[in-house]
C-alpha positions in Angstrom: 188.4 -84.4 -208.8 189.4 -87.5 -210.7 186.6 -90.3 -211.2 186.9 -94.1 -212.6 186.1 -94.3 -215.9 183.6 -97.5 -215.1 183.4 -97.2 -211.1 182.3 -99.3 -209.0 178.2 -99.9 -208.4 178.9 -100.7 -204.9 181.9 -101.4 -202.4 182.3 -102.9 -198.9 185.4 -102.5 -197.2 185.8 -105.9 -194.6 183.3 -107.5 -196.3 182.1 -111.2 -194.9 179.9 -113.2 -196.9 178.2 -116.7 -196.4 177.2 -118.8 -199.2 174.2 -121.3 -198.8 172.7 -124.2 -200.5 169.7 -126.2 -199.7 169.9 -124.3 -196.2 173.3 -125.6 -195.7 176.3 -123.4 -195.5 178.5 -124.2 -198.0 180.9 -121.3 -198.0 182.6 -118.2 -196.0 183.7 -115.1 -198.3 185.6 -112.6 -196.3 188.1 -110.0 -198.2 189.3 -106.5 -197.6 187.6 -104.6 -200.1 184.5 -106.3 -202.8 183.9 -103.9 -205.8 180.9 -104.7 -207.9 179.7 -104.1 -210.8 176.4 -104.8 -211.9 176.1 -103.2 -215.5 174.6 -105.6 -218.0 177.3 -107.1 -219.9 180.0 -106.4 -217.1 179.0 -107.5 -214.5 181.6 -109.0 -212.2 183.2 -108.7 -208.3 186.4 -107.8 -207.8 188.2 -108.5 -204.3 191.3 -107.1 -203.1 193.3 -106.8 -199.9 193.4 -110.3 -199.3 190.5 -112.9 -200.4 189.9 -116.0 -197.9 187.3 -118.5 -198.8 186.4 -121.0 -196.5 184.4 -124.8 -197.8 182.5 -126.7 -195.4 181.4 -130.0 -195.6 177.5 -131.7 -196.1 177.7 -131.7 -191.9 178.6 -128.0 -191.7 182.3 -128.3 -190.6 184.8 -126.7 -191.6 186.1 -128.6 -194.7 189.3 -126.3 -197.3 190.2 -123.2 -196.9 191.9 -121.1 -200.1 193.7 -117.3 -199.7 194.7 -115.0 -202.0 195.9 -111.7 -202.4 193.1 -110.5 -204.6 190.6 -112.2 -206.6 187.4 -111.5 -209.1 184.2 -113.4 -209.9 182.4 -113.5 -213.2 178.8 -114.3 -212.5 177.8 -114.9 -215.9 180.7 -117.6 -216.0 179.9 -118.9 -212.5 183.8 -118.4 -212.1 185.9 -116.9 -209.3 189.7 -116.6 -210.1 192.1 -115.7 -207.3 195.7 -114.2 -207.8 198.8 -113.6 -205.8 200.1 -115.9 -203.2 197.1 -118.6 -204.0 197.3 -121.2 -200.4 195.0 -123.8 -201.0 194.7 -126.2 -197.4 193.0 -129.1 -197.1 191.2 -130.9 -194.5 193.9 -133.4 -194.9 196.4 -130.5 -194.6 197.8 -130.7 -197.4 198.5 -127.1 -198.8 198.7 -126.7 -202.7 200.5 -122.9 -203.5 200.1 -121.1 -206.8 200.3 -117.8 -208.3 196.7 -118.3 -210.1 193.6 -120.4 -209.8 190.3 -120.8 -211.1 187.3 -122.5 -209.0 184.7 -123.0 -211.8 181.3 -123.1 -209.6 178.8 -124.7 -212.0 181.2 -127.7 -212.6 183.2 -127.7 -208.9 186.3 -128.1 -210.0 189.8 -125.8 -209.2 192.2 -125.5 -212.2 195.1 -123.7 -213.0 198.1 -124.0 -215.7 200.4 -122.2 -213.3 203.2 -123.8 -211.6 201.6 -125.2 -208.5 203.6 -126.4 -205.6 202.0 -129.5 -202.9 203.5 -129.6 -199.8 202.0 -132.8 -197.9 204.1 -134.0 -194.5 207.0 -134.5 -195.3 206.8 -134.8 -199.4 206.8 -131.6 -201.8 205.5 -132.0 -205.2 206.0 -129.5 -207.7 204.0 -129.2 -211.1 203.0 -127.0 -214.2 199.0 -127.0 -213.9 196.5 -128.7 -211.5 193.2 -129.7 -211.8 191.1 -130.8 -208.8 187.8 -131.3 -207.2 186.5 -127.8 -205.4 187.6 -128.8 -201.9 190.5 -129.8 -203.0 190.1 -133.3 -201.4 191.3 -135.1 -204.9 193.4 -133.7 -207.4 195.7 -134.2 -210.5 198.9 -132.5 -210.8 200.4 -131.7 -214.4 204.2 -131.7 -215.2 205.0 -133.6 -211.8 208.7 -133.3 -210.3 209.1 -133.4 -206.5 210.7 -135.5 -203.5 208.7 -138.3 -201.5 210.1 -140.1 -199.0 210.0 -143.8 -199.1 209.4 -145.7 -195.6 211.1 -148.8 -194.6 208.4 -152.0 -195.7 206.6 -149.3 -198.6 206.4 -151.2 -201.6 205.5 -150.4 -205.0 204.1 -153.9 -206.3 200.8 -155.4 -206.4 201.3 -157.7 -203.2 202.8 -160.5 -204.9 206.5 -161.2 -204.4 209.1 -159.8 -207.1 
């Protein structure tokens, strides 16, 4: 029989977890498969067969919504990072897609240096590296290039005539 060197402390397989705050919900974990480990020094959980993470807002609704094909979470860190076909949504529904990103819990904030693709109605911005807020309702795109459309009567002055 062939063992792990460092296996797993515990695994759940379909795993759906709820995240609470003040007795608020704040967040919905659900992911194929949640290894953890909980041996001093390495402690960490580590998500595959798809990762969905679900934000809701101060009134309980449903608020972003991030997927990925795998992720892990460093406790000690207060990090999660999430890898592999990152879609980031919204509830504007604007959808930011990645190949990595890091949600750093003790600051809220999202991050990543990757190349990061927004797709918003009809404009697509691409970048290299994003930084926003942790339900991705504000954020700053590095290394911008993309196409916007321009409507008729959209103006880029300061109301005063040019």
């Amino acid at each position: 029989i062939e063992m792990e060197a460092d296996p797993p402390d515990r695994i759940t397989t379909n795993a759906e977890y709820f995240f609470s705050d003040s007795g608020y919900v704040r967040n919905r974990l659900v992911a194929g498969r949640i290894a953890e480990y909980v041996t001093e020094g390495k402690e960490r959980t580590v998500m595959t067969d798809g990762v969905e993470l679900d934000f809701f807002d101060a009134a309980g609704g449903e608020g972003s919504k991030l997927t990925a094909d795998r992720g892990l979470v460093t406790p000690k860190k207060q990090r999660m990072e999430v890898f592999g076909h990152v879609v980031f949504t919204n509830s504007r529904g604007e959808r930011m897609e990645t190949e990595h990103l890091v949600w750093s819990q003790d600051s809220d904030r999202v991050f990543t240096d990757s190349a990061v693709r927004i797709i918003r109605e009809r404009d697509i911005i691409d970048g290299l590296g994003l930084d926003a807020n942790e339900d991705f309702s504000r954020y700053t795109i590095r290394r911008i290039t993309g196409t916007l459309y321009v409507q008729p009567g959209d103006t880029n002055t300061s109301g005063t005539d040019q």
